[in-house]
N, C-alpha and C positions, 0 to 999 in steps of 0.2 A: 568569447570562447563558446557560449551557450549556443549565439546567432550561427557558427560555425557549423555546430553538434548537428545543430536540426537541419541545416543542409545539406550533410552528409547522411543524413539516420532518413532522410525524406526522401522517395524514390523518384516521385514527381520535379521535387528540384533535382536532382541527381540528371534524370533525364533532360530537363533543362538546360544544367550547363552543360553536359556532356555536347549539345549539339554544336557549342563556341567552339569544339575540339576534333582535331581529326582524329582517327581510330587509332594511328600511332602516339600519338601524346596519350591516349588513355591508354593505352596499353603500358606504356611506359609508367605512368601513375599508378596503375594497378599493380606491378611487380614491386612498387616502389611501397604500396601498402600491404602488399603479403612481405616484404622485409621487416617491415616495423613492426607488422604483427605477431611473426615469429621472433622477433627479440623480446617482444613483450609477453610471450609465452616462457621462453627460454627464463627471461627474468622471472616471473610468477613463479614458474619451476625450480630455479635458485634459491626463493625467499620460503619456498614448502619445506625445502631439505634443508635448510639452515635450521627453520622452526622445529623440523622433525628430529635432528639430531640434538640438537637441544632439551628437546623432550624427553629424548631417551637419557641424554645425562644425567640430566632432573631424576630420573625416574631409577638410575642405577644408584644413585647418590642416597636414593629414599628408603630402597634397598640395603646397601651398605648400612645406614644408621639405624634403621629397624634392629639389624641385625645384631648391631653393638649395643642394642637398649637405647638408643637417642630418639629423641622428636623433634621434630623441626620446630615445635614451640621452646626446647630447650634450648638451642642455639640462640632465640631471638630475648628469650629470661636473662641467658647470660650475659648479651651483650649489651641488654639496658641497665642490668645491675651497673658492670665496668663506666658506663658514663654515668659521670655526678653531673648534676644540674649547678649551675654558676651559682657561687653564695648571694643573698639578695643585700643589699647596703639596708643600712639602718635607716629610717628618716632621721632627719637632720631638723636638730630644737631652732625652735621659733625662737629669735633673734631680737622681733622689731615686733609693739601692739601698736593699732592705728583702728580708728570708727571710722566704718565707711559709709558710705552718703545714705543708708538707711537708719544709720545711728547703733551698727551692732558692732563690737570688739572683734577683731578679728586678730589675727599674725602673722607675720612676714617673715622665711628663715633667713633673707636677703640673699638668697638663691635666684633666679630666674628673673621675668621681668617688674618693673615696679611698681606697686598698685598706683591710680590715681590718686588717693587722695595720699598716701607716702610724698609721691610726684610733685602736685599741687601745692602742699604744704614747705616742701623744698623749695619751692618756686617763689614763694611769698616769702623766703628767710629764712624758714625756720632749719636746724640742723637732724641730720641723721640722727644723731647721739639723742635728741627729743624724745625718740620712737625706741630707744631702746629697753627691753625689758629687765 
């Protein structure tokens, strides 16, 4: 797209390829670039008045709440009061003690995955019920 850009933003290439062309193929190409360009005005155009109309809503709405004693900080106070934050779950008591290979007590609530040496010691025999506190 960039390779593009500079070939057309560039006069010297411009005149270059122009010469591959007869005076009717450019001519053709040239109305076909003042089309695109006035839509692309036309659109610019479209997305100012949306923006502006918009502004002016904003701005009657800013008016209107003035007027009733509101602030727009009040509106956004009251709508974080109405949401509560999700209750948080309790931690869950440790289940299982086991020494780990540095030789310190640690505890397992037998939630999530299972430490080695828990693991390891399964492995060689011994039971669950072993570890339990």
């Amino acid at each position: 797209m960039s390779n593009m850009l500079q070939k057309f933003n560039n006069i010297r290439t411009l005149r270059a390829m122009a010469r591959e062309f007869s005076t009717d193929v450019l001519e053709e190409m040239l109305e076909k670039f003042r089309i695109v360009t006035e839509e692309k005005r036309t659109e610019e155009a479209s997305l100012r008045e949306n923006q502006a109309e918009k502004n002016e809503k904003i701005n009657s709405w800013l008016e209107l709440m003035q007027a009733e004693g509101i602030s727009p900080l009040d509106l956004v106070a009251d709508k974080a009061a109405v949401q509560r934050p999700g209750k948080k779950r309790a931690a869950r008591p440790a289940k299982y003690r086991f020494t780990d290979i540095n030789g310190e007590q640690k505890t397992w609530t037998g939630q999530g995955r299972m430490p080695k040496p828990v693991a390891q010691a399964l492995a060689e025999g011994k039971s669950l019920d072993d570890f339990l506190i």
